[in-house]
C-alpha positions in Angstrom: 0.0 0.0 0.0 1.1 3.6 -0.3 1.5 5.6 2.3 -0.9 8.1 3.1 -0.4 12.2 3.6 -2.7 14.0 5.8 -2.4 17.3 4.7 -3.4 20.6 3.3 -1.6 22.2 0.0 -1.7 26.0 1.4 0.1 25.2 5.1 4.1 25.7 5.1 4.8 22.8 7.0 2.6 20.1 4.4 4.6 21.8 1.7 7.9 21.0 3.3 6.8 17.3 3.0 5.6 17.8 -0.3 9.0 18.9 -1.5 10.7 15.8 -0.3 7.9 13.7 -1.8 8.6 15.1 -4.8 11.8 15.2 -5.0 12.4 11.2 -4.7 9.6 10.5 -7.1 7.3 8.5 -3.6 4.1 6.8 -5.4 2.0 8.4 -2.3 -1.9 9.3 -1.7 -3.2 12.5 -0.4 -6.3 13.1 1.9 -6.6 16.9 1.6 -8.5 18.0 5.3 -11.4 20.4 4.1 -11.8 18.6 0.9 -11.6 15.1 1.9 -15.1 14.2 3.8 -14.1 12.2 6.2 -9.9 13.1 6.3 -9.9 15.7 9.7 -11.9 13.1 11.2 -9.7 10.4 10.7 -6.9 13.0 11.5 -8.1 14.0 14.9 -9.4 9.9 15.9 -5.5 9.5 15.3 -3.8 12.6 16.6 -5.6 14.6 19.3 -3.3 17.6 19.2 -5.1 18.7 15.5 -1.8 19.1 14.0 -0.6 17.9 10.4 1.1 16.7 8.3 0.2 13.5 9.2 1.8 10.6 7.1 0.2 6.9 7.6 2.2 4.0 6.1 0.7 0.2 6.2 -0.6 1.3 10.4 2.2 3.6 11.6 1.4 7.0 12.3 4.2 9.7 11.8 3.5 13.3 12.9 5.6 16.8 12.2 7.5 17.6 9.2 10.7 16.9 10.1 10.2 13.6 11.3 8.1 12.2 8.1 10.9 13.4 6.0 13.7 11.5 8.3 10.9 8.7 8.1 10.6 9.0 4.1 14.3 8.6 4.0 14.8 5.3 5.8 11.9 3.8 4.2 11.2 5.4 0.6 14.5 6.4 0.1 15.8 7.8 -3.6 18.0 9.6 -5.6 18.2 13.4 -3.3 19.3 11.9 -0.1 17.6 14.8 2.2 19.3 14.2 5.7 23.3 13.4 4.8 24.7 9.8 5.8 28.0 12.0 6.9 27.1 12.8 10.6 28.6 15.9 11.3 27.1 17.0 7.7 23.4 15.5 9.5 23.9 17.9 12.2 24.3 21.0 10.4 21.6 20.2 8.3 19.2 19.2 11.2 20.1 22.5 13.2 19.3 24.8 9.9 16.2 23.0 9.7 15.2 23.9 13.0 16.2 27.6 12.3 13.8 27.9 9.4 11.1 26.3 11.7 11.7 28.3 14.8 12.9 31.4 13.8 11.0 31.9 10.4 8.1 30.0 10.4 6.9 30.2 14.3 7.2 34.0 14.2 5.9 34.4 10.6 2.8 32.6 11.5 2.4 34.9 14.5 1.9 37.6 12.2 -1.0 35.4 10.1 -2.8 34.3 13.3 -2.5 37.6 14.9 -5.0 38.6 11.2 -7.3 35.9 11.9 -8.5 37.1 14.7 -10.7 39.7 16.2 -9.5 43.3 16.0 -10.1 43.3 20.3 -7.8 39.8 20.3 -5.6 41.4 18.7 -1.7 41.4 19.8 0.3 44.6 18.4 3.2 43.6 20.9 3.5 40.1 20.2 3.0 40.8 16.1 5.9 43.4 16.7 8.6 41.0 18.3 7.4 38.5 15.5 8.8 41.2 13.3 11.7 41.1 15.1 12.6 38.1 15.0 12.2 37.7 11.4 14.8 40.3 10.9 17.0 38.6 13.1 17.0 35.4 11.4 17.0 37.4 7.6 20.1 39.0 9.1 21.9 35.9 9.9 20.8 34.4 7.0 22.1 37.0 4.8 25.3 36.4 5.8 25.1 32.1 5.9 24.0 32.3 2.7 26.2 34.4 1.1 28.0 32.2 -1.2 26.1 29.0 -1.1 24.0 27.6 -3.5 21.8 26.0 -0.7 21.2 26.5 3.1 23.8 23.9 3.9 25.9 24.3 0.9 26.1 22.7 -2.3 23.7 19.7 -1.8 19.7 20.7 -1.2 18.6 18.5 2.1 16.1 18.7 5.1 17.4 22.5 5.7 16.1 23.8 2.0 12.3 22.1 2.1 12.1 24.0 5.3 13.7 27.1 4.1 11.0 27.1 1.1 7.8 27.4 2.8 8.9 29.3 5.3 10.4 32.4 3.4 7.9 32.1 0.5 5.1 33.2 3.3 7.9 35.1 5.4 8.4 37.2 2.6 4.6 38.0 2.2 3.9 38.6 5.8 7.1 40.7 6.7 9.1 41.3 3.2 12.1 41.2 2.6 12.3 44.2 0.1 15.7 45.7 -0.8 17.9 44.8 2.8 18.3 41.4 2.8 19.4 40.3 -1.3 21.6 37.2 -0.6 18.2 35.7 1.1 16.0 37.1 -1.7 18.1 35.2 -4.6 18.1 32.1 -2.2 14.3 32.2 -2.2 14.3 32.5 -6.0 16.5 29.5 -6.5 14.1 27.9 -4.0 11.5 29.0 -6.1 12.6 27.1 -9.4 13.5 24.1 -7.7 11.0 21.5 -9.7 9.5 20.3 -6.7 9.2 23.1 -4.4 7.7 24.6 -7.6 5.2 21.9 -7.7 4.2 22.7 -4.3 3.7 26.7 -5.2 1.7 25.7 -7.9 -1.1 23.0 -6.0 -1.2 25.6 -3.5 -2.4 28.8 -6.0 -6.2 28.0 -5.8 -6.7 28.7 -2.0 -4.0 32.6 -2.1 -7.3 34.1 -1.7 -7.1 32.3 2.1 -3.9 34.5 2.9 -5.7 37.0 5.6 -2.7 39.4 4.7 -3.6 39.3 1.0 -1.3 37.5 -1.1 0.6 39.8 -3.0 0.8 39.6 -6.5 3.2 37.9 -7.4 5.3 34.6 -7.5 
């Protein structure tokens, strides 16, 4: 049997998955939650926390991002080895894919959750050191990246399907405009990428779901 992605095409952290499905070519099914009938049942019956992506594979459950992709590469492994056999290379890449989780991703969905809700729930402080924090990692990431092809060098691994999502909304939430070009020409190589490409693309139909307004472009 194939294994089975819980998931939804628009979230960041099912299009990090996506990206390492595609990029080793896994024969895989989707259950798209909001489409699928029955698929956020079966998700929550499973997982009580209400969190995805959610991969299922012949009666194992595996749940985050990361840890589907470490699972994809023991047992559907291919041609883009994602997570390097070299240790000390596996730890650099592991720790850069935490930074694009924690200190892009968390605080850029601050900002999109902070728009989702009502303007007396709102939180100006919290959206604020949000900001802030994404110019701290866009500064430290200017100057990692400087040179490289990809976030850990010349290979693309774990670290880059985290980096995509998470600047391609980064950017839209709190851009990146002229200060920071190093991590601008890394998100356009991210952006060609076949597979991360892919994702962009199955994810076009729901831009009108951005509560920020997706701009117009990419």
């Amino acid at each position: 049997m194939r294994p089975v992605l819980y998931s939804h095409p628009f979230s960041s952290y099912c299009q990090k998955v996506l990206i390492a499905l595609y990029e080793n070519g896994v024969d895989f099914e989707t259950r798209t939650l909001g489409e699928d009938a029955n698929a956020y049942e079966e998700l929550v019956a499973a997982w009580p926390v209400k969190r995805f992506p959610m991969l299922s594979d012949n009666g194992r459950l595996v749940h985050e991002a990361t840890s589907i992709i470490e699972y994809l590469q023991v047992h559907y492994p291919g041609a883009v080895e994602l997570i390097p056999a070299d240790a000390a290379f596996a730890v650099e890449v592991r720790m850069l894919d935490r930074f694009f989780d924690n200190y892009v991703s968390t605080p850029q969905q601050k900002i999109v959750f902070n728009a989702l809700r009502q303007p007396e729930n709102r939180d100006p402080y919290g959206v604020q050191e949000a900001r802030d924090m994404l110019d701290a990692a866009y500064s430290w990431l200017e100057e990692h990246i400087a040179g490289r092809q990809w976030a850990a060098g010349e290979r693309f691994t774990l670290a880059d399907c985290a980096a995509a999502p998470s600047l391609f909304y980064a950017d839209w939430s709190h851009p990146l405009g002229d200060r920071f070009p190093a991590v601008a020409a890394y998100r356009q190589r991210l952006l060609k990428r076949p597979s991360f490409a892919r994702a962009v693309d199955d994810a076009r139909p729901y831009r009108k779901n951005f509560p920020l307004g997706a701009p117009d472009r990419d």
